[in-house]
C-alpha positions as CSV (number, residue, x, y, z in Angstrom):
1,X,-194.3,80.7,-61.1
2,X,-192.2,82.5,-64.1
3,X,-195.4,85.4,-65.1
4,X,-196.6,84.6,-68.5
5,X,-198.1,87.7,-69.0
6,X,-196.8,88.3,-72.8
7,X,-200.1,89.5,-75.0
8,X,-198.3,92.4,-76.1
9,X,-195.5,90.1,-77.2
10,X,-198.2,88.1,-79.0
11,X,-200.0,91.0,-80.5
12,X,-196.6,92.3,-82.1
13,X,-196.1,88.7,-83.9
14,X,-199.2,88.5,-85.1
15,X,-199.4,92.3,-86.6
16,X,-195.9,91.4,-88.5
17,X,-196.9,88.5,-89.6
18,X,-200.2,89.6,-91.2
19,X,-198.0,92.1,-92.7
20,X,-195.4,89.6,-94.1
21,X,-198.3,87.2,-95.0
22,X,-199.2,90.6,-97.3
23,X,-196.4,90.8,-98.6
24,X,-196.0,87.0,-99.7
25,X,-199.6,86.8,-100.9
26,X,-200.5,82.9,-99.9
27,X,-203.4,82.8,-102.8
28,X,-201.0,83.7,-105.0
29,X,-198.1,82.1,-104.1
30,X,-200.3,79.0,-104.7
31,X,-201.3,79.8,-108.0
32,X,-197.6,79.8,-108.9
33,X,-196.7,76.7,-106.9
34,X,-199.5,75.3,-108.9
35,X,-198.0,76.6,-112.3
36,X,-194.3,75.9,-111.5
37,X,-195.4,72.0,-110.7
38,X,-197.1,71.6,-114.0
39,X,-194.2,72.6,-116.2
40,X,-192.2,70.4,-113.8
41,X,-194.2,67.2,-114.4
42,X,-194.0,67.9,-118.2
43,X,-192.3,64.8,-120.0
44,X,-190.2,67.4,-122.3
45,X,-188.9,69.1,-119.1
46,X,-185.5,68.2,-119.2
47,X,-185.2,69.1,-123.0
48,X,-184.3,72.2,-122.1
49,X,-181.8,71.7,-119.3
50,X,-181.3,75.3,-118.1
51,X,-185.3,75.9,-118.4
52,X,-185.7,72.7,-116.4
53,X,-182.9,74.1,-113.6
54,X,-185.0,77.3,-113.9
55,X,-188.1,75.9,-112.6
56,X,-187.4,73.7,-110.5
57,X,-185.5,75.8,-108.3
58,X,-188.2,77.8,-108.5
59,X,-190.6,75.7,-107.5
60,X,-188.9,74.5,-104.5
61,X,-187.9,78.2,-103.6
62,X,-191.5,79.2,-103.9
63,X,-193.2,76.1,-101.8
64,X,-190.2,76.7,-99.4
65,X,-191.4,80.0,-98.7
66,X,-195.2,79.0,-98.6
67,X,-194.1,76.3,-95.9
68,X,-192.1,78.4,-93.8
69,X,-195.2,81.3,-93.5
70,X,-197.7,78.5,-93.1
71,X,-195.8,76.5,-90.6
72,X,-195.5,80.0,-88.3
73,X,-198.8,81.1,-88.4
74,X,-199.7,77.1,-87.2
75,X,-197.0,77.6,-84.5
76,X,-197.9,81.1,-83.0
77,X,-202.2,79.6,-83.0
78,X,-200.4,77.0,-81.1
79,X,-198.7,79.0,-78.7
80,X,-202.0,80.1,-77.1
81,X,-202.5,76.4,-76.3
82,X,-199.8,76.2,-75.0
83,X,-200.1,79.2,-72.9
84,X,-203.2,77.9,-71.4
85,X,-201.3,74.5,-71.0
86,X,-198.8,75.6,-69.0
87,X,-201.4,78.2,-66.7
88,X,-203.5,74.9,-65.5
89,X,-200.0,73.7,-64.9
90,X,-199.1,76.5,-63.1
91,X,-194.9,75.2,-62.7
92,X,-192.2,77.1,-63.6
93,X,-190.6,74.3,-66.5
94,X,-194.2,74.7,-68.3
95,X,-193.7,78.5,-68.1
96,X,-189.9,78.0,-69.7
97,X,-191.1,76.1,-72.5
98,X,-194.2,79.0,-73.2
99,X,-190.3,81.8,-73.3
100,X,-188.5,79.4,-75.1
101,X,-190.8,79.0,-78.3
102,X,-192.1,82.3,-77.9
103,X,-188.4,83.9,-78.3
104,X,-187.7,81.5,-81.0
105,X,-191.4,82.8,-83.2
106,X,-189.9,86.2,-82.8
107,X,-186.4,85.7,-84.1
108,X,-188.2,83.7,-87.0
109,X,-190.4,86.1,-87.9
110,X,-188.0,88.5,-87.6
111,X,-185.8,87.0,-90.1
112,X,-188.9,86.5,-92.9
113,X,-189.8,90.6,-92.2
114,X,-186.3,91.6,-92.8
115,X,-186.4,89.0,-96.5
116,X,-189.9,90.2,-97.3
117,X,-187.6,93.5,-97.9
118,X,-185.2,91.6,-100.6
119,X,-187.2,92.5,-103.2
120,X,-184.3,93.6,-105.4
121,X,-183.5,92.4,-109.3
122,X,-181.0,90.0,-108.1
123,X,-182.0,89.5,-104.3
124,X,-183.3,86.0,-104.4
125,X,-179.8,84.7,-106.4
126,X,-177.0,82.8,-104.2
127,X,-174.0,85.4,-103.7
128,X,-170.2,84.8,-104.4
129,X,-168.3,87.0,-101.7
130,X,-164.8,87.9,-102.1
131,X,-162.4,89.3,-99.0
132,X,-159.1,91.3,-100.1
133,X,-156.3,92.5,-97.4
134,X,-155.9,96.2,-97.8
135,X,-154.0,98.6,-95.8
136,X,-151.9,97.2,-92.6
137,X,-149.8,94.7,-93.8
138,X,-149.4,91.6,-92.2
139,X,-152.1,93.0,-90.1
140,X,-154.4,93.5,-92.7
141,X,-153.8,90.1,-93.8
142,X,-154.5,88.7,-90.8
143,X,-158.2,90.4,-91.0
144,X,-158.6,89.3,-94.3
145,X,-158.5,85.7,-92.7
146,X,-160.9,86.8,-89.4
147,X,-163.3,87.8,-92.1
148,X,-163.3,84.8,-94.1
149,X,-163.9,82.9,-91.0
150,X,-166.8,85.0,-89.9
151,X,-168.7,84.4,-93.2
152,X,-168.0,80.8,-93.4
153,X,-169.3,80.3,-89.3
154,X,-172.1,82.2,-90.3
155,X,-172.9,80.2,-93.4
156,X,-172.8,77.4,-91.6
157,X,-174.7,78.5,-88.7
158,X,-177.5,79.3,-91.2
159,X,-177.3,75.6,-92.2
160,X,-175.9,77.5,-96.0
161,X,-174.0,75.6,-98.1
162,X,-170.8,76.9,-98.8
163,X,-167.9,76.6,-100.9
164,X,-164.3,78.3,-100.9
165,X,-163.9,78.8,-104.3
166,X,-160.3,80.4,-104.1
167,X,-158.0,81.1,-101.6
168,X,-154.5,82.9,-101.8
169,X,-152.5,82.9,-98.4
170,X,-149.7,86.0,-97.2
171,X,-146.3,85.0,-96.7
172,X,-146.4,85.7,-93.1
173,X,-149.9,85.2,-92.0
174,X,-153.6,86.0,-93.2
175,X,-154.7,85.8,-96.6
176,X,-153.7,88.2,-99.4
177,X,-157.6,87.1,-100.9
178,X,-160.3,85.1,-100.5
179,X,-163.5,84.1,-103.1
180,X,-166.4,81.6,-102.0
181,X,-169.8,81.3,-103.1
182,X,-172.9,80.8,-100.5
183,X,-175.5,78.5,-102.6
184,X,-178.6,79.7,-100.6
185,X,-181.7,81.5,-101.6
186,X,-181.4,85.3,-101.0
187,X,-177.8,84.5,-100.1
188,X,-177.3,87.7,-102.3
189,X,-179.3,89.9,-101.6
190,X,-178.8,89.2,-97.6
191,X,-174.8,89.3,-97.8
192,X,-175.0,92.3,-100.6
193,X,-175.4,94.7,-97.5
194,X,-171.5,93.3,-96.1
195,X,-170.2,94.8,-99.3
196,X,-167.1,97.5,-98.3
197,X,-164.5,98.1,-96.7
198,X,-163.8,96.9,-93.3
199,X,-161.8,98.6,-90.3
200,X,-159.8,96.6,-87.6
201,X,-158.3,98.2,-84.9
202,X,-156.5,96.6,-82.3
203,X,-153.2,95.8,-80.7
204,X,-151.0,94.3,-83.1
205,X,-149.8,90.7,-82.3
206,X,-147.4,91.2,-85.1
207,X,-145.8,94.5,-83.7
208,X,-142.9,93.6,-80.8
209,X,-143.6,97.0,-79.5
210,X,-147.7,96.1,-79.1
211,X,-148.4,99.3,-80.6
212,X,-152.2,99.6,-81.3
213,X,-153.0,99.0,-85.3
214,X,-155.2,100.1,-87.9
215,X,-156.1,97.6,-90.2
216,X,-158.6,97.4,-93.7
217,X,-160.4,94.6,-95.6
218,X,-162.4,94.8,-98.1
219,X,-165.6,92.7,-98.9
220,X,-167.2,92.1,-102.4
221,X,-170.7,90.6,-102.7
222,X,-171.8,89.7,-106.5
223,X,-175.1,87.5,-107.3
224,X,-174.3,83.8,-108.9
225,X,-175.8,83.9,-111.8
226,X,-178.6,81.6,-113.2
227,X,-177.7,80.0,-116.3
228,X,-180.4,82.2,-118.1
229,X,-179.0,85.3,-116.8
230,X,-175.4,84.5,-117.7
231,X,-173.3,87.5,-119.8
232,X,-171.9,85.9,-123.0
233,X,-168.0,86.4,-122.9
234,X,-166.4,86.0,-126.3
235,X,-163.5,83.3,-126.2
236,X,-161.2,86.8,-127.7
237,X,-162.1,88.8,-125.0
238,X,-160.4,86.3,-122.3
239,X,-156.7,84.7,-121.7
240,X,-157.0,81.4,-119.5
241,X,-153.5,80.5,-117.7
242,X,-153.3,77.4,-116.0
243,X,-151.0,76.6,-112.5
244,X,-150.5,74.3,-109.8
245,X,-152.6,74.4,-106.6
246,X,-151.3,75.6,-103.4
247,X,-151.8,76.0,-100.2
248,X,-150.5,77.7,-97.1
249,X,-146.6,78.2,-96.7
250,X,-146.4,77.3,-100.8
251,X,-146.9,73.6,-99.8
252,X,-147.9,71.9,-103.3
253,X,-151.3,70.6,-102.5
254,X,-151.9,69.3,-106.1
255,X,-149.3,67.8,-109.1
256,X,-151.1,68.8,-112.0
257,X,-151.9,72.4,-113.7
258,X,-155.2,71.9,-112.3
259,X,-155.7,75.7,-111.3
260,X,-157.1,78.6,-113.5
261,X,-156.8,82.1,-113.7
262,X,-159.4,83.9,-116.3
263,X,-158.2,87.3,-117.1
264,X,-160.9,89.7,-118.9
265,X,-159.1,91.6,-121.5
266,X,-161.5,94.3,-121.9
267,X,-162.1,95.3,-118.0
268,X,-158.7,93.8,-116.7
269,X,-160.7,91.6,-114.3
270,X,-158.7,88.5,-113.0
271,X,-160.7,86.0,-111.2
272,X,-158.8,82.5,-110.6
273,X,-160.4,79.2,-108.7
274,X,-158.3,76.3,-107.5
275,X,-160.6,74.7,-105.9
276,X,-161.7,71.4,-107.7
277,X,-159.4,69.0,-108.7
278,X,-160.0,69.1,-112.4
279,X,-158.9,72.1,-114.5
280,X,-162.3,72.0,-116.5
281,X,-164.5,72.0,-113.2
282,X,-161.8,75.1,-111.9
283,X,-162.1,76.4,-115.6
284,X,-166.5,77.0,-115.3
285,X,-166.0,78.0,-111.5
286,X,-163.8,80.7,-112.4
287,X,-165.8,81.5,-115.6
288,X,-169.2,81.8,-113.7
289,X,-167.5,84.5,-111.1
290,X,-166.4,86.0,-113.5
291,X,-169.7,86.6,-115.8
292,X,-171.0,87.7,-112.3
293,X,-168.6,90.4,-111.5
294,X,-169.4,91.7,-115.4
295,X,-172.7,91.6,-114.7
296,X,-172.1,93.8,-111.2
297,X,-169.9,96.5,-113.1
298,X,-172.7,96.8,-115.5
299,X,-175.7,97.6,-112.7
300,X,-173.2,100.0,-111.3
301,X,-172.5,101.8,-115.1
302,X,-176.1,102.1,-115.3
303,X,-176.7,103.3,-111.9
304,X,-174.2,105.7,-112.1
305,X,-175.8,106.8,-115.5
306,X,-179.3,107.1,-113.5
307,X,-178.0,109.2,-110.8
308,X,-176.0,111.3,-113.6
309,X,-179.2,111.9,-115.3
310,X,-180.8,112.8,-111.9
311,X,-178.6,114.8,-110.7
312,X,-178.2,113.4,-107.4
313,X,-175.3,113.8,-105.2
314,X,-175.0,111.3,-102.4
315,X,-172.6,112.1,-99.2
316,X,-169.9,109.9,-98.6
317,X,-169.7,107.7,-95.1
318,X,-165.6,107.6,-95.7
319,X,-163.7,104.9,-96.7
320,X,-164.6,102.4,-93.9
321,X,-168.5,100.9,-93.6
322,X,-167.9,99.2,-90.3
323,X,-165.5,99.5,-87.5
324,X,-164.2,96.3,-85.1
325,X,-162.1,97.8,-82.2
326,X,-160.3,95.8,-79.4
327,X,-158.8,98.3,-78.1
328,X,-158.5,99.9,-76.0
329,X,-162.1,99.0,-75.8
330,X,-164.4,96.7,-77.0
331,X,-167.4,97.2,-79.8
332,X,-168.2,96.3,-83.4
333,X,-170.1,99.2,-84.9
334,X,-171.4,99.7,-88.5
335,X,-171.2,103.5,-89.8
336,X,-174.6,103.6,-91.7
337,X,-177.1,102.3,-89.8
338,X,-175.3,103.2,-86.4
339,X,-176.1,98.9,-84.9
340,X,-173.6,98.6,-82.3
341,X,-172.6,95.7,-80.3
342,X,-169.7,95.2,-77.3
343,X,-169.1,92.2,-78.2
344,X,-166.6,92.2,-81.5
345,X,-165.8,88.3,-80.6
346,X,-169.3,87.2,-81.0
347,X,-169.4,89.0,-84.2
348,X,-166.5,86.9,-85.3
349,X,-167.6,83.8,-84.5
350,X,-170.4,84.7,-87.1
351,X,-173.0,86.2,-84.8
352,X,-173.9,88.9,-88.1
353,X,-177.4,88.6,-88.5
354,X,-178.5,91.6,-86.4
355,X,-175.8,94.2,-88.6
356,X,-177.6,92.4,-91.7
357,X,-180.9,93.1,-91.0
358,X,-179.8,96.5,-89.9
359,X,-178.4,97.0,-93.2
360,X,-181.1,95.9,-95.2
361,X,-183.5,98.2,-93.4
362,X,-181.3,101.3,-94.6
363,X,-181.2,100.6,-97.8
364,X,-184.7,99.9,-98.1
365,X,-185.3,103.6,-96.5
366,X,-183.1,105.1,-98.6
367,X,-184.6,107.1,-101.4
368,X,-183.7,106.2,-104.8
C-alpha cells in the first residue's frame, strides 16, 4: 500500500493556516460582513449608485474570503478522516485519494498565504495590463503576441474574467500593442508584480539564416479604478478621435467610427479601445484606462518624491526583469527573485503562478 505517513505535511498546513487565519481575523471579518449586509438591505441603497457598487462588491469580496478560509480549515479537519478511512482500507486507490486532496490543500493554501501579503493601497482592485513590442522587430512583435496569450490562458485558468480591451496587430506578425482588463479581486495587486520589461531569446523563425534572436516586451500593470477612486479629467485637458475597427491584416471588422482614441493633453498619454461595438461603450472603456494610468503616474511622482526625501538609492536589475530562452537551451528565469523553471512552454501556456508568488514575496521583503 502507497505509505501515508504525511504528519509533517499536515503539521505545515495547519501552522500556515493559523497564520493566514491571523491575518484575515474571522471575528472581524464577521463584524464587517455583518455591517456591509446592513447597508446592503437598506431601501435607499441604490440612491447612490456608485455607493451601492461600493458595497456590494465589498460585501461579496469580504464573505468570499471568509468562505474560502472556512471551507479549508473544514477540509484539512477532514483530511484526518480521511486518513483513518483509507488506513482501515488499507488499498492503494484509498491512499491516492488521501495525495490527491492533500496536494490540492497545499496549493490552496498556498495561494491564500501568498494574497494574505496583498495588502497594498490598490491590491484588492481588478488590473488593466498592457503588452507593447519593443526591441527585435518582427520578433519582438511576435512576443508581444506569446505574452498576450500567456496572460489571457492564465486568466482563464484562474476561472478570471477577462476582456481584450484593445488590440493593434504588426504588419508582418505579432502585435505592435495589446490592453485588456482582468475583472477579479486582487487581479492587481497579483499581476502588478508582471510589470517590466520582458526578454525573449531564441532562434528566429523570421530570420532565413536561423540566427539566434534577442527579443523585448514590455508589460504594464495599472489598478481599474472604483468609481469612488476615479481621477476627474477636465473635458479641456483631453482630444477624443474616433476611427474604424480593425483587425488583423487591416481587414475592416466594423463599418462605423465606432473606435476611440483619448489622448491626455497634459501628460501625452494615448490610450484607445475598440473593443465594443458602440463608440460611447469604447468612449468610457478608454476613459476608465486612462484615469488609471493617471492615477499610476501619480503613486510613482510621489514615490519618487519619498525616496528623494529619503535619500535612498536603489540598484538597478537592468533593463530586462525576466528572461525566456529557447536556445540553445531551455529555462524561463525571473532576475529578482532568481525562480527558475526549464520549462519556458509551460510558462506560456499560462503556467505563472509560481513566478507570481515569487514576486510578491520580494517585494514584501523589500524594505521601504
Amino acid at each position: 500500500m502507497i505509505s501515508l505517513d504525511v504528519s509533517d505535511r499536515i503539521a505545515a498546513l495547519r501552522s500556515s493556516l493559523a497564520d493566514i487565519v491571523a491575518v484575515v481575523d474571522l471575528p472581524a471579518l464577521a463584524v464587517r460582513i455583518a455591517d456591509l449586509s446592513e447597508q446592503a438591505g437598506a431601501s435607499d441603497l441604490w440612491d447612490d449608485t456608485a455607493n451601492a457598487q461600493k458595497v456590494t462588491s465589498a460585501l461579496s469580496h469580504a464573505q468570499s474570503q471568509r468562505d474560502r478560509v472556512e471551507g479549508v480549515q473544514r477540509r484539512l479537519d477532514d483530511l484526518d478522516v480521511l486518513i483513518d478511512m483509507a488506513k482501515e482500507a488499507g488499498d492503494d486507490d484509498s491512499a491516492r485519494e488521501v495525495l490527491v486532496e492533500l496536494d490540492e490543500l497545499e496549493s490552496l493554501i498556498g495561494d491564500m498565504e501568498v494574497q494574505t501579503l496583498l495588502d497594498g493601497e490598490y491590491d484588492a482592485l481588478p488590473a488593466i495590463v498592457t503588452i507593447r513590442a519593443g526591441a527585435g522587430g518582427v520578433d519582438a512583435a511576435d512576443f508581444a503576441e506569446m505574452l498576450l496569450r500567456m496572460y489571457l490562458r492564465w486568466a482563464e485558468q484562474h476561472k478570471y474574467p477577462v476582456q481584450v480591451l484593445d488590440t493593434s496587430y504588426a504588419e508582418e506578425a505579432g502585435i505592435k500593442s495589446a490592453t485588456f482588463e482582468v475583472d477579479s479581486p486582487f487581479a492587481f495587486g497579483t499581476l502588478s508584480v508582471e510589470a517590466g520589461t520582458h526578454r525573449l531569446v531564441r532562434m528566429s523563425p523570421f530570420n532565413s539564416a536561423g540566427k539566434r534572436q534577442t527579443s523585448f516586451a514590455a508589460v504594464e500593470v495599472v489598478p481599474l479604478l472604483a468609481q469612488t477612486l476615479e481621477i476627474e479629467i477636465p473635458e479641456s485637458d483631453i482630444r477624443v478621435d474616433v476611427f474604424r475597427s480593425s483587425g488583423p491584416g487591416g481587414q475592416s471588422v466594423n463599418t462605423t467610427d465606432s473606435a476611440v482614441r483619448i489622448t491626455h493633453i497634459p501628460t501625452g498619454l494615448v490610450v484607445s479601445c475598440q473593443n465594443e461595438k458602440s463608440q460611447i461603450q469604447n468612449r468610457a472603456a478608454a476613459l476608465r484606462v486612462l484615469q488609471s494610468r493617471l492615477l499610476l503616474l501619480q503613486r510613482e511622482e510621489e514615490a519618487k518624491k519619498k525616496k528623494e526625501l529619503a535619500g535612498v538609492i536603489t540598484a538597478s536589475w537592468g533593463d530586462q526583469m525576466r528572461s525566456y530562452v529557447l536556445a540553445p537551451y531551455q529555462m524561463v528565469k525571473d532576475l529578482r527573485t532568481n525562480h527558475e523553471v526549464n520549462s519556458p512552454q509551460a510558462v506560456f501556456d499560462g503556467d505563472l503562478d509560481g513566478f507570481i508568488a515569487a514576486g510578491i514575496r520580494h517585494r514584501k521583503q523589500k524594505p521601504e
